[in-house]
C-alpha positions, 0 to 999 in steps of 0.5 A: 500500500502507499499513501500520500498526504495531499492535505494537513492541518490541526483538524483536518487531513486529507490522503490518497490510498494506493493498491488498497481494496474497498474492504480495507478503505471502509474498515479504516474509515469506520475506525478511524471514526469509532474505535479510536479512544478519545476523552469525554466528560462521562459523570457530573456532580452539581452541587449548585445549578438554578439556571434556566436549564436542568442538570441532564441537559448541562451535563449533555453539554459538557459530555459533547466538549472535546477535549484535548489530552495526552493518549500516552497518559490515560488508560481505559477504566476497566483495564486500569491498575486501580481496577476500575475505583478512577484513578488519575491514570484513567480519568481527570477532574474538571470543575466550574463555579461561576456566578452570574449574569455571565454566559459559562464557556468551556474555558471556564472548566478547570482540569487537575491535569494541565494537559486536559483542556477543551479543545476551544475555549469559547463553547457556551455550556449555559447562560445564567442570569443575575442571582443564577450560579453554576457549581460542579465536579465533572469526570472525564474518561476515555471511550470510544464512538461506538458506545456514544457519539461524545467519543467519536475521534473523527469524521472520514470519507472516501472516494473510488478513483475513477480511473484505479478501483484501488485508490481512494482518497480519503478527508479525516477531520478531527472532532475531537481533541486528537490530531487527524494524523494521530487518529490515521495512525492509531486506526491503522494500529489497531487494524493490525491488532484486529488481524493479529487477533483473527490469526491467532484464532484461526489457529485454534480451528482444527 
């Protein structure tokens, strides 16, 4: 296979695959969509919200801001060492307090890593008014977009050439807080392990 970058940004990546089929392209596609792990607010705790929205659809908000993190750093609750209790190797804390008349922006959330952080600080979570106050305790962790659409890594598409039915040229645009070309990488890794996986089953079949 060969590939060749077109186009790169932060956000966006564009590419053409060579000498590849129509199964391979869809399978990268949909991985690099939906199994890439990201981070995402999963739990909130409010201790005080009187604003003019309710509490599940603040934290709805909150759960679809993508946020920008290490993936070397964090590990899924389940396989932790902490044995699924949340430790800091699988989750971090952001808080927000905030009185108003103001208009609460992900900016305003506060991680206990200084390397977690929304992904573009101007998102509106909520407007509060005069006497209106905001207090929480959220939990992000990671997951994948196959479980919720908070997780999705990425949008990607593809297209046939139309002279070479083994090329395709694919647009990756990140919609979360990892970087496409991390996203391309990390889809082609884990194709590579969903393969490594199959033969070793196929061994066990007599």
């Amino acid at each position: 296979m060969k590939i060749k970058i077109t186009e790169q940004d932060d956000k966006k990546l564009a590419f053409t695959l060579e000498d590849a089929d129509v199964t391979f392209a869809n399978a990268m596609r949909r991985i690099m969509m939906v199994e890439v792990p990201t981070l995402a607010v999963e739990f909130v705790d409010f201790h005080e919200n009187n604003s003019a929205m309710y509490d599940e659809v603040v934290a709805h908000r909150l759960g679809l801001i993508p946020l920008v993190f290490d993936p070397k750093m964090y590990n899924f609750t389940e396989e932790c060492v902490c044995e699924g209790k949340g430790c800091s190797q699988c989750q971090v804390y952001l808080v927000a307090d905030k009185k108003g008349p103001c208009v609460v922006y992900s900016g305003d959330l506060k991680s206990t890593d200084e390397n977690v952080k929304p992904a573009d600080p101007g998102f509106p979570i909520v407007e509060l008014l005069e006497g209106q106050n905001l207090k929480l305790d959220a939990i992000a962790q990671l997951g994948k977009g196959e479980a919720h659409i908070k997780w999705q890594a990425a949008i990607a598409a593809y297209k046939y050439s139309k002279n070479n039915d083994t090329k395709f040229g694919f647009i990756v645009e990140s919609v979360s807080g990892l970087e496409p070309a991390y996203i391309v990488q990390k889809a082609a890794e884990i194709i590579e392990t969903k393969a490594e996986q199959f033969r070793e089953q196929l061994k066990e079949v007599k």
